[in-house]
C-alpha positions, 0 to 999 in steps of 0.5 A: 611692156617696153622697158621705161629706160634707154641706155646709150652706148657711145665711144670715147677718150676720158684722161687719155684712155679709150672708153665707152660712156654710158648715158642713161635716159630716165634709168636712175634706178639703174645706177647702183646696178651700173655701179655693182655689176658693170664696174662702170665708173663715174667722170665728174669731168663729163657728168657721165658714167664709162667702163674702159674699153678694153674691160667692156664686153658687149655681150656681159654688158646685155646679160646685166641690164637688157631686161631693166633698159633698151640698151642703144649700142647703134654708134658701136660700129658693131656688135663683134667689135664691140666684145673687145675694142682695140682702139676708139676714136677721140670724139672730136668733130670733124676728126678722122678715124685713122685708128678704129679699121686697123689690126696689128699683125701677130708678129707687132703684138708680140713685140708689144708683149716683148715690151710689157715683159722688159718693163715687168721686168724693170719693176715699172708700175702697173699704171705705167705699164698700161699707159706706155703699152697703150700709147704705143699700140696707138702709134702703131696702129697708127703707122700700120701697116709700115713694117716696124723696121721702116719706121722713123722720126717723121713717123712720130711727128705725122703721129702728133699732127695727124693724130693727137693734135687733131684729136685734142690729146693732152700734152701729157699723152703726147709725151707719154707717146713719145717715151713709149716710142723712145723704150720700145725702139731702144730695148725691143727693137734694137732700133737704128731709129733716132731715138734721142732726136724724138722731141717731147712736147714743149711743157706745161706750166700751170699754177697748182690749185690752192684753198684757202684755210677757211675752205679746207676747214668747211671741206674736212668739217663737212663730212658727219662719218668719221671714217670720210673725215679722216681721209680727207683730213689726214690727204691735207694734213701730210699732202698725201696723194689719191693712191698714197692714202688707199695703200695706208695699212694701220702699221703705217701709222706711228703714234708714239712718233707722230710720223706716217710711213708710206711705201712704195709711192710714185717713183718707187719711193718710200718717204716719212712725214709728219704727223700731228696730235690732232690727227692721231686722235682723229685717228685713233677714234676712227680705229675705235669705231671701224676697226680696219683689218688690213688696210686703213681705210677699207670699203663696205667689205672688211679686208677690201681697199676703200676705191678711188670711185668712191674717195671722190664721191667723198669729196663731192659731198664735202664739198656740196655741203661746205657750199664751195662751187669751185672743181675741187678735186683731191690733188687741191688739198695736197697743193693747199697743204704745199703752199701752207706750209710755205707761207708758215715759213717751212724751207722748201727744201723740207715741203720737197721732202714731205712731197715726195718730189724727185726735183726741187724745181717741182717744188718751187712752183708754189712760191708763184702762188703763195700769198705770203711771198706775193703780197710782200710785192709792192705795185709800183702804182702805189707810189703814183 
């Protein structure tokens, strides 16, 4: 009998990284497999589950689920690339494919190397090791096969013009791209290459997303367990990031000074923040009952980090059942707890302080969306 369900297997960038997605016609049935077994990963952005290309093995993928589901890979240009897929095209219309037909000769990838080991070396995160690398080897397959030694500026702007405008790349990825390129040439390749004359994109400004008091209260409300109650509370409650509550341990925690440690955040930097009664006693219940071993909030298996997936999927049913429609993620809760503090009267300098910001300037953007500061304004029309 023919199996009731297809999966479909397409190319993709997701948040600047390549990825295969993963569509499902009539194989709901299939998600806790894809979930367990496939290390796929859900995209609220796309309503579509992808699995980074560089971890997809095509052949790893037909042992998990080819006697569960038909498994359509006919848009992978082949079964041999589809093993490990160096490179994907943006899907973006009429967009050329200028990267997927290249290969980087042994001596540029060693050079690559050359550059994973230098920021190794330099204690750069893991997330920017594989950001700067990627972004790098993009440009580089982009301009193959022009020797390394000849390439310069105009390659760059060729690079943003023909590849990542094109392919509607964000600015945050050009500019990724850019001090990539920038690190590369400067501590590998000894470059004569005109390095300072490399041009970011002009910046973004964007107002932070922020909640109002009443919808961060139905949010943190909305969870029944406890353990989901308290990591969405204690991200708004000290403006935490996503990663900076995933590597709490238990010892960061100190009750008796109301204060919570964080180690090793953005930047390298260990910072302090408050941390009120009613949070500890959310806390402390909490411990009672799960009684986390190694890191504050563990998954289903004891010792074990609670994952990012998962923290997300949290936050989708909190916000289901609070009735709130708006594209809440995370890093809103962090924003509304900024902005909070700003209209309770609390200086800038101090909001700065508990971020984690480097720059003040960071830190000012919520004074453009602070109700407090904005309703003191007085429209002229009310003087007509």
């Amino acid at each position: 009998m023919l199996p009731k369900s297809t999966i479909r297997l397409t190319r993709g960038i997701h948040g600047n990284y390549h990825v295969i997605f993963i569509s499902l016609d009539g194989g709901n049935g299939l998600i806790p497999l894809l979930q367990s077994r496939s290390g796929a990963r859900w995209s609220d952005a796309v309503k579509k589950w992808y699995i980074p290309a560089d971890r997809f093995v095509l052949k790893d993928f037909f042992s998990i689920f080819r006697r569960k589901a038909y498994i359509d890979y006919s848009k992978l240009r082949t079964a041999a690339e589809s093993v490990h897929i160096q490179s994907v095209r943006p899907s973006s219309g009429e967009s050329r494919n200028l990267l997927a037909d290249k290969e980087l000769p042994s001596n540029t990838l060693k050079k690559i190397q050359a550059f994973r080991k230098w920021m190794l070396h330099k204690r750069y995160s893991s997330s920017s090791i594989k950001s700067y690398t990627g972004a790098l080897r993009n440009f580089l397959l982009f301009t193959a096969p022009k020797p390394l030694a000849g390439l310069s500026n105009q390659d760059m702007v060729n690079y943003v013009n023909d590849y990542i405008i094109p392919n509607q790349l964000s600015f945050t990825y050009q500019n990724q791209a850019v001090n990539a390129v920038k690190l590369f040439f400067r501590e590998v390749m000894k470059s004569r290459i005109e390095i300072d004359k490399l041009e970011r994109p002009r910046r973004e400004h964007k107002l932070p997303n922020v909640l109002s008091k009443g919808e961060v209260r139905a949010i943190l409300s909305a969870p029944a367990n406890i353990k989901h109650e308290a990591m969405l509370s204690l991200v708004y409650a000290c403006g935490l990031r996503r990663s900076e509550l995933l590597n709490l341990r238990p010892e960061h925690v100190d009750s008796e000074r109301g204060l919570l440690i964080i180690r090793n955040a953005k930047g390298r930097k260990d910072r302090v923040v408050s941390v009120s009664e009613k949070m500890v006693v959310l806390l402390r219940e909490y411990y009672r009952r799960f009684k986390p071993q190694v890191w504050l909030f563990e998954g289903q298996k004891a010792g074990t980090s609670y994952s990012e997936t998962s923290l997300q999927a949290v936050l989708k049913s909190a916000l289901k059942k609070a009735g709130i429609k708006k594209p809440v993620t995370l890093h809103w809760l962090r924003h509304s707890y900024a902005t909070h503090l700003l209209e309770a009267g609390t200086d800038l300098r101090y909001i700065q302080e508990l971020l984690g910001h480097k720059s003040s300037k960071t830190t000012e953007i919520y004074t453009h969306v602070s109700e407090k500061h904005i309703q003191k304004i007085k429209s002229p029309f009310d003087d007509l």
